[in-house]
Backbone as a printed PyTorch tensor [residue, N CA C, xyz], in Angstrom:
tensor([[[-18.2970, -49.1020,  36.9280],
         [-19.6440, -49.1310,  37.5110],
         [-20.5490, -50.0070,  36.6600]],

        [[-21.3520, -50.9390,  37.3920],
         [-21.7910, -51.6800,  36.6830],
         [-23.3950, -50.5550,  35.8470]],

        [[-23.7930, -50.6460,  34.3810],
         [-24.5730, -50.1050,  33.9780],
         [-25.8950, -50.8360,  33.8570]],

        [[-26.4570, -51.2860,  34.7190],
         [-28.0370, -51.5720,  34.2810],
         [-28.1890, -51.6260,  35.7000]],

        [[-29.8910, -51.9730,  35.9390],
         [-30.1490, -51.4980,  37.1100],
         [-31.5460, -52.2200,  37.5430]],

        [[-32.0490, -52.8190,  38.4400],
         [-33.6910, -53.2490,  38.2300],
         [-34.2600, -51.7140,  40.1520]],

        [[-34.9930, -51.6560,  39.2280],
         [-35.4650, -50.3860,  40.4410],
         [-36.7670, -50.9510,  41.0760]],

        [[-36.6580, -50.6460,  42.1740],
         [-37.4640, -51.3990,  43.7430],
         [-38.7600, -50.0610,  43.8190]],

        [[-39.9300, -50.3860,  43.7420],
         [-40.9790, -49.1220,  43.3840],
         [-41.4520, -48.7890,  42.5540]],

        [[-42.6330, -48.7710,  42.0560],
         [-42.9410, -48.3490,  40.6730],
         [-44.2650, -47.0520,  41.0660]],

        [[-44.1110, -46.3880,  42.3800],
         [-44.8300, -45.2840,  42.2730],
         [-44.5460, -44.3910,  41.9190]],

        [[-44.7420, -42.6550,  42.2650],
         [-44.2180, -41.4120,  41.7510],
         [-43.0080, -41.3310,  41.4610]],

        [[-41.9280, -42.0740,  42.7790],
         [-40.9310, -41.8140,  42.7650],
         [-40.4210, -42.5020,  42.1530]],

        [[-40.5110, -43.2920,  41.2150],
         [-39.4800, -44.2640,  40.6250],
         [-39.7600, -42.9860,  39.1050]],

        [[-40.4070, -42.4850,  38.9900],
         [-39.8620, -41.2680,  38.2300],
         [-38.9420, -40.5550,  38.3750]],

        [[-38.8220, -40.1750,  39.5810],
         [-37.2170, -39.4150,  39.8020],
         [-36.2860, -40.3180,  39.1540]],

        [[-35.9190, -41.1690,  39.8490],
         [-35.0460, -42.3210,  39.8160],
         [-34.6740, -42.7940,  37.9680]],

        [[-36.1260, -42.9650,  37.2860],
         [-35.6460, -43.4600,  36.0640],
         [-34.9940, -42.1750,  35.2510]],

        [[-35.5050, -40.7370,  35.7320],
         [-34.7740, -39.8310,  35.0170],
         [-33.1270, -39.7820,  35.0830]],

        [[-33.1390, -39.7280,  36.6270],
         [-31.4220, -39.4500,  37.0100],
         [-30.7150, -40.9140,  36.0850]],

        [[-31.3760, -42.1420,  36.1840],
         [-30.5060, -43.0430,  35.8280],
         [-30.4760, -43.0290,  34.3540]],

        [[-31.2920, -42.3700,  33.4020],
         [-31.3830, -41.6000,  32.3650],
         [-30.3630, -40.6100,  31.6950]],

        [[-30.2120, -40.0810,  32.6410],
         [-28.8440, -39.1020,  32.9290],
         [-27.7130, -39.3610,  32.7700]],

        [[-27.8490, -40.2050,  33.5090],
         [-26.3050, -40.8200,  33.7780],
         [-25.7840, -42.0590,  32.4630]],

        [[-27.0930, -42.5780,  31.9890],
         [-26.7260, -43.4990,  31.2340],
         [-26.5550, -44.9180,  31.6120]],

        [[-27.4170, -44.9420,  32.4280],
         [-27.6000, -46.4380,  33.0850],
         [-29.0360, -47.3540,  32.6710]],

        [[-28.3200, -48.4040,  32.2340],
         [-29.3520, -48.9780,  31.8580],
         [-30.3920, -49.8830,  32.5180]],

        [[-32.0390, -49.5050,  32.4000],
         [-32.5630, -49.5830,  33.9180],
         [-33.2340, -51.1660,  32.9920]],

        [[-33.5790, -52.0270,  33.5500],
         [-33.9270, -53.1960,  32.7440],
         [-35.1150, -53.1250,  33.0810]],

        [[-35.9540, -53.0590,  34.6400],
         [-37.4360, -53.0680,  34.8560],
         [-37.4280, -52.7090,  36.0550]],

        [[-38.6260, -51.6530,  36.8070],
         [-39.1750, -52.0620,  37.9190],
         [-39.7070, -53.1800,  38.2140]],

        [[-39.4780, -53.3880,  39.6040],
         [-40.2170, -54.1690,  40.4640],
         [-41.2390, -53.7500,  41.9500]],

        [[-42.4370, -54.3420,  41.7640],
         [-42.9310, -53.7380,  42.5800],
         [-44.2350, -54.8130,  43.3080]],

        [[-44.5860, -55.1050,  44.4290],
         [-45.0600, -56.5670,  44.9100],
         [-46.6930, -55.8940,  44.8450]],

        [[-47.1260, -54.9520,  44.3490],
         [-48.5280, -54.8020,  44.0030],
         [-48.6660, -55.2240,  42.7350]],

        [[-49.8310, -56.5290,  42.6610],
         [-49.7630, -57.3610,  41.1950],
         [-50.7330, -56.1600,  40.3190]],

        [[-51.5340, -55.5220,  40.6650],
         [-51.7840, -54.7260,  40.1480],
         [-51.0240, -53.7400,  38.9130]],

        [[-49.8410, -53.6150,  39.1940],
         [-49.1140, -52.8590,  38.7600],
         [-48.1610, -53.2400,  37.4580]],

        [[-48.1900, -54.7510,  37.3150],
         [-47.2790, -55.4950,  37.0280],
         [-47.7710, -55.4960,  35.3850]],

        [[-47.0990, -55.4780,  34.5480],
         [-47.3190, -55.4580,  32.9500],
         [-47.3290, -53.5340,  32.8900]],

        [[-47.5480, -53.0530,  33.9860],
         [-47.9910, -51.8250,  33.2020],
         [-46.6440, -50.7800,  33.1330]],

        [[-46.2900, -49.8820,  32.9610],
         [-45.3940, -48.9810,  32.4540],
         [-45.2570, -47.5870,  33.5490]],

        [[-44.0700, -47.3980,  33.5090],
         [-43.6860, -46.0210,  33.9900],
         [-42.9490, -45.0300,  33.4160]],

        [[-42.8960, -44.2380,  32.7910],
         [-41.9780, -43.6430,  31.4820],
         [-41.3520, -44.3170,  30.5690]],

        [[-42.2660, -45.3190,  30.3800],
         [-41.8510, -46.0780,  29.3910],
         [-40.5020, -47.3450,  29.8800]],

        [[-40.6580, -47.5000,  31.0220],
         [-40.3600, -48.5080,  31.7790],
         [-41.2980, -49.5400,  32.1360]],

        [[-41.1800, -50.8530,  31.8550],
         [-42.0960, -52.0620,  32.4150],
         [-41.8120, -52.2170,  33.6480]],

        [[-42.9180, -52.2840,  34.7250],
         [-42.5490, -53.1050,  35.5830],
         [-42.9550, -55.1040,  35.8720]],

        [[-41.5610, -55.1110,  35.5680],
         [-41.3670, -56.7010,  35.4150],
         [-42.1760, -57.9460,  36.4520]],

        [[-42.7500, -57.1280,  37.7310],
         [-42.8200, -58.3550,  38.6790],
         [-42.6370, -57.4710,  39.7360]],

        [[-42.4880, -58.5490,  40.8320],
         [-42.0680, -58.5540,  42.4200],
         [-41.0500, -58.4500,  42.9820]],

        [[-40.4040, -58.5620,  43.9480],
         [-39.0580, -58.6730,  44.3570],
         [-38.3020, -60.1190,  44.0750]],

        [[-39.5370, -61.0170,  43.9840],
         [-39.2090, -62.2460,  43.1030],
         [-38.9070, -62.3270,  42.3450]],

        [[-38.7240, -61.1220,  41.1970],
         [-38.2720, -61.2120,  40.0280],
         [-36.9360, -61.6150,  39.8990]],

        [[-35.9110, -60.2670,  41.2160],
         [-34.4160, -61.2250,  41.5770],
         [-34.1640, -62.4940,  41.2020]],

        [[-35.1070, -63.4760,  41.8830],
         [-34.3050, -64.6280,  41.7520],
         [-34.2350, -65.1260,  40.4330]],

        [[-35.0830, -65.0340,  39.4450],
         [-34.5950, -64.7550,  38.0950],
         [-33.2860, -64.5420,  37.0590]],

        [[-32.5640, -63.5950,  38.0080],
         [-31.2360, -63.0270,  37.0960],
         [-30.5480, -63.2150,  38.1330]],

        [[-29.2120, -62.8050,  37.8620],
         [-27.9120, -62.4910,  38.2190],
         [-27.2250, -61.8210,  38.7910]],

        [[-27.5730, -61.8880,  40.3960],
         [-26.7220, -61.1320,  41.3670],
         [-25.5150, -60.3570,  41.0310]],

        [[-24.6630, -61.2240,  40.2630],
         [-23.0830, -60.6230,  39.9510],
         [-23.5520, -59.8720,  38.6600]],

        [[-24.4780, -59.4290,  37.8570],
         [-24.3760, -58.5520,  36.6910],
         [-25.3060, -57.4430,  36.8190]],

        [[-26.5140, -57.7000,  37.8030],
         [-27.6890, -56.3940,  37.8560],
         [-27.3790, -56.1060,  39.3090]],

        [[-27.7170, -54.6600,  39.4840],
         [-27.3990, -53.9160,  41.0500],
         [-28.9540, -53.4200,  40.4470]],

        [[-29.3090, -53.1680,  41.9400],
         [-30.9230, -52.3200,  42.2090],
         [-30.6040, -51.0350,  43.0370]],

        [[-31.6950, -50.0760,  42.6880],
         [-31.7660, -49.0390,  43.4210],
         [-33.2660, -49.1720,  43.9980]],

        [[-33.7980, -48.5040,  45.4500],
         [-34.7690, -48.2710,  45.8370],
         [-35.9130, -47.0220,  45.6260]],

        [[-37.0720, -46.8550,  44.8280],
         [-37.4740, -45.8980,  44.6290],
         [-38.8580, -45.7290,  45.8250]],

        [[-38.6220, -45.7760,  46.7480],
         [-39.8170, -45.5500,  47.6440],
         [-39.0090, -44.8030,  48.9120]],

        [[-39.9540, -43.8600,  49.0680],
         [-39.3640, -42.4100,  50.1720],
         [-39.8980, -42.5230,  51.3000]],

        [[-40.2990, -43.7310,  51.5530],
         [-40.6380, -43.5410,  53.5560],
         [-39.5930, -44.4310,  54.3030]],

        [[-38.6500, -43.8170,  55.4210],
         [-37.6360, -44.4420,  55.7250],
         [-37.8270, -45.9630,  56.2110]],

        [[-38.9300, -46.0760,  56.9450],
         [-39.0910, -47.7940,  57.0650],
         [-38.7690, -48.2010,  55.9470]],

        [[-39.9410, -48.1940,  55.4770],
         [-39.6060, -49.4630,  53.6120],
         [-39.0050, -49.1450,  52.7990]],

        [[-37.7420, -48.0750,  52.8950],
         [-36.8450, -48.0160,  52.4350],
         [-35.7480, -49.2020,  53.3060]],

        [[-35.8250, -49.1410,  54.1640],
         [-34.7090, -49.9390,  55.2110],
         [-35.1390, -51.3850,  55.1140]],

        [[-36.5400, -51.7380,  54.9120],
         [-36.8980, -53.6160,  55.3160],
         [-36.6960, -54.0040,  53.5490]],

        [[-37.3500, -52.6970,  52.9950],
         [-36.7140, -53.4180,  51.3420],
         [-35.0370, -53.5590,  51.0050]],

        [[-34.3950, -52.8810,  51.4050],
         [-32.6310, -53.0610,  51.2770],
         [-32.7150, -54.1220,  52.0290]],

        [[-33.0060, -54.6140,  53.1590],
         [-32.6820, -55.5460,  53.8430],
         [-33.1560, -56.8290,  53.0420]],

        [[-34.4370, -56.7550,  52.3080],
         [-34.8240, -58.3230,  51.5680],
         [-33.4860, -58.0870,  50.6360]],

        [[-33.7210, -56.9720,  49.5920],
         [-32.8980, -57.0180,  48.7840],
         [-31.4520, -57.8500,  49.0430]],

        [[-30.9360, -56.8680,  50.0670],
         [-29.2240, -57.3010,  50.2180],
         [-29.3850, -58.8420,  50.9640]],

        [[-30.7210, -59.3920,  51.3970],
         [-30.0870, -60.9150,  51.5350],
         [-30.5510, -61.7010,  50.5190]],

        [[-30.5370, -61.1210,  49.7530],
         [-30.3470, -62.1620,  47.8660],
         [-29.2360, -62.1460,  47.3690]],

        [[-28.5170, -61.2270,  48.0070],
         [-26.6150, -61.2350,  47.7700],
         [-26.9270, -59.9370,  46.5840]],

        [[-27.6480, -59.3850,  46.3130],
         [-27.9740, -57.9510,  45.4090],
         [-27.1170, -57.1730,  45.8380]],

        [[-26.6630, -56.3040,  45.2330],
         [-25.5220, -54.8820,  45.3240],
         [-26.8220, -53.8080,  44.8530]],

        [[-26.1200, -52.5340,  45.5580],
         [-26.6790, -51.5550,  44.9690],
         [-26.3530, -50.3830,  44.2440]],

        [[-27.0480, -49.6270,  43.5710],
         [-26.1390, -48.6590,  43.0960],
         [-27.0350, -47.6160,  43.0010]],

        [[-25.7440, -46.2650,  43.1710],
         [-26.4360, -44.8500,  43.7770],
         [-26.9900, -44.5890,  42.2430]],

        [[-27.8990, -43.5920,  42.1310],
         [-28.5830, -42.6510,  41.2160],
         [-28.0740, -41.4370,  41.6310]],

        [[-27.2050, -40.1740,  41.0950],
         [-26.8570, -39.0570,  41.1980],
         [-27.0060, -38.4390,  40.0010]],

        [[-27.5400, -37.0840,  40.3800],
         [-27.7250, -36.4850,  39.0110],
         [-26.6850, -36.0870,  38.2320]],

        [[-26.5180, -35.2230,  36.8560],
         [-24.8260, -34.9040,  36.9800],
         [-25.1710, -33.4170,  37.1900]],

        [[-26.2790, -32.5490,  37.6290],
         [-26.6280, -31.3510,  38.1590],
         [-26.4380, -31.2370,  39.9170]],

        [[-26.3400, -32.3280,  40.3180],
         [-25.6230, -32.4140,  41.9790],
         [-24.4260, -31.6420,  41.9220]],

        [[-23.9070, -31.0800,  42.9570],
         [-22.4850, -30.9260,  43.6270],
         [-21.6700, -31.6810,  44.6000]],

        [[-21.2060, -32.4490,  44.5950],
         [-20.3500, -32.9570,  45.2610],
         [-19.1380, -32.7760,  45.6630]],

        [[-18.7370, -32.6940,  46.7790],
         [-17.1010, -32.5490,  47.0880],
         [-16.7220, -33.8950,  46.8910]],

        [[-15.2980, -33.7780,  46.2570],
         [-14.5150, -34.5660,  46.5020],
         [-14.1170, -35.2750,  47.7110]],

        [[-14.6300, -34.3510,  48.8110],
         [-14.2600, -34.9560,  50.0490],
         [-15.1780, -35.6220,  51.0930]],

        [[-16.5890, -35.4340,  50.3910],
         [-17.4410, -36.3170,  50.7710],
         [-17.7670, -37.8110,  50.0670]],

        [[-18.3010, -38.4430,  51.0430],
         [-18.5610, -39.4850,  50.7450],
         [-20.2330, -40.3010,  51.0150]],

        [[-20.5540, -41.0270,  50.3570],
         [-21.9710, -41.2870,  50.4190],
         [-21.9790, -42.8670,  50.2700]],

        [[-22.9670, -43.6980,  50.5420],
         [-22.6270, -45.0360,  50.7640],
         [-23.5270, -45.6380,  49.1550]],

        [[-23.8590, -47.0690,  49.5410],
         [-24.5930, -46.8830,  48.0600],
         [-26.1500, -47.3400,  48.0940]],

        [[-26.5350, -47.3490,  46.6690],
         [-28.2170, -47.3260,  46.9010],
         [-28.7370, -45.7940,  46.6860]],

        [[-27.8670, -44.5940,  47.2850],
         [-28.8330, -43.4010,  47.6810],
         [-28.7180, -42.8520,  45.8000]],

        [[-29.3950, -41.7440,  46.5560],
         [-30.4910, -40.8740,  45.3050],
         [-30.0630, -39.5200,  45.9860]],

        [[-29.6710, -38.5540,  44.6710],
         [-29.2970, -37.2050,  44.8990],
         [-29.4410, -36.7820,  43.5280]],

        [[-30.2580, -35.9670,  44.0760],
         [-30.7700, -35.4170,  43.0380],
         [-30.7040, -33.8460,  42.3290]],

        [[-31.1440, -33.2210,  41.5810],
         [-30.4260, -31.9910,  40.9840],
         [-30.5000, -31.2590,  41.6260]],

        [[-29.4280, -29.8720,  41.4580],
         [-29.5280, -29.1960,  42.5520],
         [-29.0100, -29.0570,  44.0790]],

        [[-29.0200, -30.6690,  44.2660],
         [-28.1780, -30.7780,  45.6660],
         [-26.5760, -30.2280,  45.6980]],

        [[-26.2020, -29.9190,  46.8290],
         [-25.0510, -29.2710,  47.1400],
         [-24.3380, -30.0610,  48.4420]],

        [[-23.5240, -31.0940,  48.1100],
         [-22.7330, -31.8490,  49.3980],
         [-20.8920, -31.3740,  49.4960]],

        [[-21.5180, -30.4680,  50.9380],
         [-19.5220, -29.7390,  51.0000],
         [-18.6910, -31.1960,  51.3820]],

        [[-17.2690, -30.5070,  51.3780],
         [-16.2490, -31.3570,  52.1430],
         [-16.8160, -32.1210,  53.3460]],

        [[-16.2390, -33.1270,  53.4140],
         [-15.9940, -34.0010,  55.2600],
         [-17.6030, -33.9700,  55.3370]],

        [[-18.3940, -34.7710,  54.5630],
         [-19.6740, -35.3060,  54.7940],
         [-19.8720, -36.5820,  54.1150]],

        [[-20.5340, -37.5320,  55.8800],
         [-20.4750, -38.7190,  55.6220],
         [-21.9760, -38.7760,  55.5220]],

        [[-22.2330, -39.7060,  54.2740],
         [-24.0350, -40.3990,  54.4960],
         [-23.3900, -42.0230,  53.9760]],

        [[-24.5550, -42.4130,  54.4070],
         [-24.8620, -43.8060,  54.8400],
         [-25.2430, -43.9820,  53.5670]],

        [[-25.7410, -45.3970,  53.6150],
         [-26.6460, -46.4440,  52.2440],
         [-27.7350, -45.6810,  52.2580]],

        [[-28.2870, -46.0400,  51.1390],
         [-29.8900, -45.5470,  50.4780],
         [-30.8190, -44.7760,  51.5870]],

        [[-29.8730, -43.8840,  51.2650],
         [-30.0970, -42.1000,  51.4700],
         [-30.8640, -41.2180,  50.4510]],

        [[-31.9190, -41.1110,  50.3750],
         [-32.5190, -39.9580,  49.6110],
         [-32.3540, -38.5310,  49.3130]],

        [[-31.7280, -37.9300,  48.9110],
         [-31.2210, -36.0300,  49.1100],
         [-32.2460, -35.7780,  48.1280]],

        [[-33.5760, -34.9120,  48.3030],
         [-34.1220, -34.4030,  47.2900],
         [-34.0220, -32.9140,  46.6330]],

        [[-33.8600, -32.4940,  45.7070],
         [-33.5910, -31.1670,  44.8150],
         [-33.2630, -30.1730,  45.5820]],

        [[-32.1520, -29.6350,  45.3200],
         [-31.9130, -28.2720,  45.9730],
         [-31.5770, -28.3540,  47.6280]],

        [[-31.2520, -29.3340,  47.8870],
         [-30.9140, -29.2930,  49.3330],
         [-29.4880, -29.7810,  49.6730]],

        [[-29.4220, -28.9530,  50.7320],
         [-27.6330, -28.6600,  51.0010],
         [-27.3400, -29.2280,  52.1780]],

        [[-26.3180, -29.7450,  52.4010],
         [-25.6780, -30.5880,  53.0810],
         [-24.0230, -29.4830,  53.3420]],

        [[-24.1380, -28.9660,  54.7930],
         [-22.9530, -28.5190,  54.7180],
         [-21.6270, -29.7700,  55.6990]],

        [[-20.5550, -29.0150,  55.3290],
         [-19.1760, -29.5170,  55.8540],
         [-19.4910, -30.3990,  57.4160]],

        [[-18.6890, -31.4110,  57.6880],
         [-18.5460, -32.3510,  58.7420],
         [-19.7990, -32.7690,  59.1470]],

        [[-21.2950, -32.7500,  58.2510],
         [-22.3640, -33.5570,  58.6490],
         [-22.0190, -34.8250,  58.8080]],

        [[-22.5370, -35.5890,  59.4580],
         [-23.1690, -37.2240,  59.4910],
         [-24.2350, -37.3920,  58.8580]],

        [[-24.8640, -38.2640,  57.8850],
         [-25.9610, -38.6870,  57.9120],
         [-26.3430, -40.4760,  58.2090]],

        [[-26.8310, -41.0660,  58.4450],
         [-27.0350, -42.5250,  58.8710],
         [-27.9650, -43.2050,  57.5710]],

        [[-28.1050, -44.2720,  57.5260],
         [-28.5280, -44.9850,  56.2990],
         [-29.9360, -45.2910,  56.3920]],

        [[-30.4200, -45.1130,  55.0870],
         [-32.4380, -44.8810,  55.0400],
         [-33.0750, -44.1550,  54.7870]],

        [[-32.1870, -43.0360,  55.3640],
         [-32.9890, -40.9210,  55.2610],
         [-33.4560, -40.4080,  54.5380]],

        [[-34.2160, -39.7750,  54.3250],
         [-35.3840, -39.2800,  53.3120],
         [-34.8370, -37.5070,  53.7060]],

        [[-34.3100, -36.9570,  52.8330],
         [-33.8510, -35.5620,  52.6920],
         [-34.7470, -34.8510,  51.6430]],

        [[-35.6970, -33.7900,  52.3800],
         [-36.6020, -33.9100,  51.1660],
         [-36.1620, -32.2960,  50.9570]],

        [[-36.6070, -32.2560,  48.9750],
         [-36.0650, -30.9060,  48.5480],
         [-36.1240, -30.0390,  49.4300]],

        [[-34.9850, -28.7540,  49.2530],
         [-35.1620, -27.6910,  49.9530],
         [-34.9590, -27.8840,  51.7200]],

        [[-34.1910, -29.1160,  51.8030],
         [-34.1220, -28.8040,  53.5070],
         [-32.2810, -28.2460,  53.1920]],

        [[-31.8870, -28.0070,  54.6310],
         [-30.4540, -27.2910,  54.9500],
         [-30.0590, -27.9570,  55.9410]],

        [[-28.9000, -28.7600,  56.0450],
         [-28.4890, -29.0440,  56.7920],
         [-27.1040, -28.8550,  57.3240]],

        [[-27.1480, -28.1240,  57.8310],
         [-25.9920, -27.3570,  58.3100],
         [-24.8800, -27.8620,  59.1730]],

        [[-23.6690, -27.2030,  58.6020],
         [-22.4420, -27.8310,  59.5200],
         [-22.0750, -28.7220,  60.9670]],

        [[-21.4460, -29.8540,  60.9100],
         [-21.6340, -30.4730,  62.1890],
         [-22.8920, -31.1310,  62.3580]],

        [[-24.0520, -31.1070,  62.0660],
         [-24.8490, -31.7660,  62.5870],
         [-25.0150, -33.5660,  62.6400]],

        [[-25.7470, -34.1120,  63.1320],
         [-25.4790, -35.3640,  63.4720],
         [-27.2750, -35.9650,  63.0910]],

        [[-27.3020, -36.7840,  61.5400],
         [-28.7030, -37.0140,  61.5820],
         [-28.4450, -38.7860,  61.5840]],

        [[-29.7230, -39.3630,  62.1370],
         [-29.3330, -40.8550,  62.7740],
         [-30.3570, -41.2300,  61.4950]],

        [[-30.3780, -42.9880,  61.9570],
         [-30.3970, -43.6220,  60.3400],
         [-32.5850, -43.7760,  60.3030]],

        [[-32.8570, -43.9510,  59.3160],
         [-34.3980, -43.7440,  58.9080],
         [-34.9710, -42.5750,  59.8570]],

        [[-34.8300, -41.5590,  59.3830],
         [-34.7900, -40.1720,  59.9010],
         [-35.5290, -39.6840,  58.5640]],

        [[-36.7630, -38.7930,  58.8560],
         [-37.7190, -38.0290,  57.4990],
         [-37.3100, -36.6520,  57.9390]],

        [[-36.7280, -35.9010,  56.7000],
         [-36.6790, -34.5050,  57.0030],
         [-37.5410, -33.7290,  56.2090]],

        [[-38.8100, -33.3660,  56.4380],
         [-39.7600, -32.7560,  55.7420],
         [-39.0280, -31.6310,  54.7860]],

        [[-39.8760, -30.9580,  53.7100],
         [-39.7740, -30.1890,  52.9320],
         [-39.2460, -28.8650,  53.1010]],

        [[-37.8670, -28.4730,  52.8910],
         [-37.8720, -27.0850,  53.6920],
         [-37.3960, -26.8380,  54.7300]],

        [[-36.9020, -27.9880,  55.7630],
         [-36.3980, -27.7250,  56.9940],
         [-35.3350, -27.3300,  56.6270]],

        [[-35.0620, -26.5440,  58.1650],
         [-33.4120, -26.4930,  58.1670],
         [-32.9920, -27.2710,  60.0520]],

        [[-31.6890, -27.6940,  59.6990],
         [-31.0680, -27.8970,  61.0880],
         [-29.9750, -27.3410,  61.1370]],

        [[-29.6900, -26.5750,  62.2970],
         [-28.7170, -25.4110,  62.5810],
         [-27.2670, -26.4340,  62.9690]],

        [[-26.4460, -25.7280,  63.4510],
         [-25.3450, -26.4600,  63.4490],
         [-25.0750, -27.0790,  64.8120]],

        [[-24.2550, -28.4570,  64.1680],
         [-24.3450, -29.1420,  65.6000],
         [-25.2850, -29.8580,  66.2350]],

        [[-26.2230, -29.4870,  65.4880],
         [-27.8230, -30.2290,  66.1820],
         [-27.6730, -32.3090,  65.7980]],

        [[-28.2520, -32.4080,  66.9230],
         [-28.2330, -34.2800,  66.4780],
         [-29.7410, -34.7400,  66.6520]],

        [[-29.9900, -35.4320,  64.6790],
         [-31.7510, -35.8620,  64.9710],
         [-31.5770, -37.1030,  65.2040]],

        [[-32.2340, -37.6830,  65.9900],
         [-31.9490, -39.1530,  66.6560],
         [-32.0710, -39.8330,  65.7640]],

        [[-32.3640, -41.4560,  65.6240],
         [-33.1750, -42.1660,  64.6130],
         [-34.4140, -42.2050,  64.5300]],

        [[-34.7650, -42.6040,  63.3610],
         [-36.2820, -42.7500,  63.6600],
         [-37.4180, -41.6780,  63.5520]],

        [[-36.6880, -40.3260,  63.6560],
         [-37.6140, -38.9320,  63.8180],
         [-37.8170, -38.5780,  62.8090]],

        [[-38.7930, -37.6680,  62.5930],
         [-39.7600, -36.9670,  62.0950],
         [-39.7970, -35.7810,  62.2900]],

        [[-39.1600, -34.4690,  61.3000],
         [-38.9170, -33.2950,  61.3020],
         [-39.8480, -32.6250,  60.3460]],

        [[-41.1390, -32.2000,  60.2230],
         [-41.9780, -31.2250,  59.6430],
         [-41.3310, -30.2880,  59.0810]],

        [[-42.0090, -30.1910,  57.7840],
         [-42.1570, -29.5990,  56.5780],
         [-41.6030, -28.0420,  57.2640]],

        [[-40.8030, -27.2690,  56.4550],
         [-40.4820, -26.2670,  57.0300],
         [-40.1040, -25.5520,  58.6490]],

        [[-39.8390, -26.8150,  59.1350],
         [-39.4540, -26.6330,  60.5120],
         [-38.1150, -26.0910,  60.9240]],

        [[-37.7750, -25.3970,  61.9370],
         [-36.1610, -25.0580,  62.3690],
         [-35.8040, -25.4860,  63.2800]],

        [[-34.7200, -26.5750,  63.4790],
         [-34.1690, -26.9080,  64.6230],
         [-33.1770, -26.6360,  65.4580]],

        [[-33.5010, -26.1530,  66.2510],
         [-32.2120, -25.3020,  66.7870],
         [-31.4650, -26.3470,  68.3410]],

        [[-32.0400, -27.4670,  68.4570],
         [-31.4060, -28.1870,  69.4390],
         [-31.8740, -29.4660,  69.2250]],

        [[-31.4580, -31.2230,  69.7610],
         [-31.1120, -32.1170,  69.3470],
         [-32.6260, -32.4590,  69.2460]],

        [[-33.0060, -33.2800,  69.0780],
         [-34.0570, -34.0460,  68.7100],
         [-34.0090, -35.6790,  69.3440]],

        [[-34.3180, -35.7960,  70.1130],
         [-34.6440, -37.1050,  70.4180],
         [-35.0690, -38.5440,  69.8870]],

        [[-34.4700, -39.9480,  69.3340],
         [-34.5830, -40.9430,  68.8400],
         [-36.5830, -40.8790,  68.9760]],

        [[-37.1010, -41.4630,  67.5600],
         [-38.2510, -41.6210,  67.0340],
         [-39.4480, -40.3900,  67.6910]],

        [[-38.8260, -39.1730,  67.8630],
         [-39.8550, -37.8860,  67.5840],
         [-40.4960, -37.1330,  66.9660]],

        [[-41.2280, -36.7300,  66.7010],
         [-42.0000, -35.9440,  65.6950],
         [-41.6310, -34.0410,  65.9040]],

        [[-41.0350, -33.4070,  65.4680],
         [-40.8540, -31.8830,  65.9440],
         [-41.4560, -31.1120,  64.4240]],

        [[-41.9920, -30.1520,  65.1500],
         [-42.5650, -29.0770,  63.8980],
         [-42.5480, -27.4820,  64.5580]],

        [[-42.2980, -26.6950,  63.4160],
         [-42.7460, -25.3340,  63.4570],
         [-41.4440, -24.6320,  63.9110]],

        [[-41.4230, -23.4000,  63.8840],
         [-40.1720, -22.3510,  63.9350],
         [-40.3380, -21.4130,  65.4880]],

        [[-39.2870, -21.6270,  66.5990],
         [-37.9380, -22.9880,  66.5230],
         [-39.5250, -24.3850,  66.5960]],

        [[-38.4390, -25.3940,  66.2890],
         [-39.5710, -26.8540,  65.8820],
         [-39.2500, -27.5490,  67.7690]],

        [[-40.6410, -27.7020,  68.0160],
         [-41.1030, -28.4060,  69.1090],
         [-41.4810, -29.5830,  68.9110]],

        [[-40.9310, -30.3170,  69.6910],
         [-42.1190, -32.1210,  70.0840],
         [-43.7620, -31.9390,  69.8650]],

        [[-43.9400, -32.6200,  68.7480],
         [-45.5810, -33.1280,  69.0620],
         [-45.9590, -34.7620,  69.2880]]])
């Protein structure tokens, strides 16, 4: 695995991110982040170096990036600048995660402590899993997703790609969230969800 890293974000969340890669022992060289504002100043004692321009700078074949920003759009149009600079990416996992052996996850994503991923679960590229949230047996997940702490996602289900799962949800089994949707903070889903919807509340309805 290649060890260094330039990280995409220099807001809250690129705190998560510099801890886990902390963790792991990866060496993070600088954020990047296209608010000039931001640029010279520090994040746990991380510089952020520049822009996404900074790339063209270094060396495709020796630095991989991770994405630290949690809204599934600009998670998805930033991988997309990124990966057409010929950039690789690489996951951030905590070593307090669970993982099966028999799952698999694509790269770019972020999983973070606490998470629990059973057997026969597929996720996509730069996937977000935040703290304490479980992923059971034969899920799908699609690439972009924002899994925020404390949701459940339960056996069989089918979640499509830049999909926000608020804080706390759960989705029952079998359920499929389209793309694009929007599942509220502590919501329960007990049937599919329709491509770019908004559902909230217990069982969670369309708003």
């Amino acid at each position: 695995m290649n060890k260094s890293v330039y990280i995409a974000g220099a807001g809250g969340h690129a705190k998560v991110v510099i801890d886990i890669f902390k963790e792991q022992g990866v060496e993070i060289l600088g954020l990047l982040d296209d608010d000039n504002s931001l640029h010279k100043t520090e994040v746990l004692g991380i510089k952020v170096s520049g822009g996404l321009d900074w790339l063209e700078k270094v060396s495709k074949d020796d630095h991989k990036v991770n994405i630290s920003v949690g809204t599934p759009s600009t998670r998805a149009k930033l991988y997309d600048e990124i990966a057409s600079k010929g950039f690789d990416f690489i996951s951030a996992v905590h070593p307090k995660a669970v993982i099966s052996t028999g799952a698999i996850y694509g790269s770019g994503c972020i999983i973070n402590a606490g998470v629990v991923i059973h057997p026969a679960v597929n996720i996509g590229e730069n996937v977000i899993i935040g703290m304490n949230a479980t992923i059971s047996h034969d899920v799908r997940i699609g690439s972009h997703v924002h899994i925020s702490p404390g949701v459940h996602v339960t056996g069989e289900a089918q979640i499509g790609s830049e999909v926000d799962l608020g804080v706390g949800s759960v989705i029952l089994p079998g359920v499929n969230v389209g793309n694009n949707a929007v599942v509220g903070a502590g919501a329960v889903v007990l049937e599919d969800v329709r491509e770019g919807a908004t559902v909230v509340g217990v069982p969670a309805r369309e708003v």
